[in-house]
N, C-alpha and C positions, 0 to 999 in steps of 0.2 A: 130200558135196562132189561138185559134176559132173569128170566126167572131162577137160575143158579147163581147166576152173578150175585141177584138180591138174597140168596139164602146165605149164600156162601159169605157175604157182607155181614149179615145179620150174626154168623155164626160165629164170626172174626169174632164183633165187636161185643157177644156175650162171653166168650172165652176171656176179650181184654179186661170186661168188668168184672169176670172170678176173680182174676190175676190182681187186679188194681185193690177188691174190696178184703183179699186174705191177710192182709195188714192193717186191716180197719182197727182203732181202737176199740173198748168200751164206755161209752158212754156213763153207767150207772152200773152198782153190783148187781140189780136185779136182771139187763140184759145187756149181753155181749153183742153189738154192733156187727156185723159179718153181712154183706150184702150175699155172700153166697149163698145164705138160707133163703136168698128170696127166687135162687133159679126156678122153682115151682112155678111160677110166675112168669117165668120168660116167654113161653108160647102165649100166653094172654097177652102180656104186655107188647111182643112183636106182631100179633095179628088180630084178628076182633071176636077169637074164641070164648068167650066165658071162663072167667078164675074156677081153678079148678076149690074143693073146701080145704086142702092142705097151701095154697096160692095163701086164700085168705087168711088162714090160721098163720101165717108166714107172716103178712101183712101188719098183721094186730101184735105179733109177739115184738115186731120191729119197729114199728111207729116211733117209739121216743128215739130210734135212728135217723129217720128219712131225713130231715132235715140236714145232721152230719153228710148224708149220701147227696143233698142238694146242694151244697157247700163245695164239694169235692166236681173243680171242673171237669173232668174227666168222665163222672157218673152221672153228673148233672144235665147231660145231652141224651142219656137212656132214661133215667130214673122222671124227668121233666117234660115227659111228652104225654099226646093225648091219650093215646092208649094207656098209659101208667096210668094218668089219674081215672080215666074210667074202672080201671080192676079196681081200686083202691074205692072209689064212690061203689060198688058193687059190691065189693067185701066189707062196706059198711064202717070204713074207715077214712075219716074226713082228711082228704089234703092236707099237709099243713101249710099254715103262711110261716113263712122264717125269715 
């Protein structure tokens, strides 16, 4: 695959997850669910950059989300891959099982 092709792919499919997570519910009163808050994140999670500290501050404020977002077919094919859970084990926030 050409090297556009694959950004250009990537780039689709983080615009479809804005679009998909702006309807997210919330979970709990203490934090609103929005996978957009996690776009900081999208350069780590699409290549093997390092979380950036606002990635992981992102990561920790949404945790009692992720699950919701693993739930959600649609998210569940970005948010459930190797790179995810690496940033996620890197920002010190434990995978969850759901």
């Amino acid at each position: 695959m050409k090297q556009a092709s694959y950004s250009s792919y990537i780039a689709i499919a983080l615009c479809t997850v804005v679009v998909l997570l702006l309807a997210t519910a919330p979970v709990s009163t203490a934090v609103t669910c929005n996978a957009i808050q996690l776009s900081p994140c999208a350069g780590a999670i699409t290549s093997s950059t390092p979380p950036s500290k606002l990635c992981c501050s992102k990561i920790k404020e949404q945790k009692p989300c992720l699950c919701q977002y693993l739930k959600n077919p649609n998210l569940k094919k970005l948010v459930n891959t190797p790179n995810a859970r690496n940033v996620a084990r890197t920002c010190g926030t434990p995978f969850p099982k759901c």
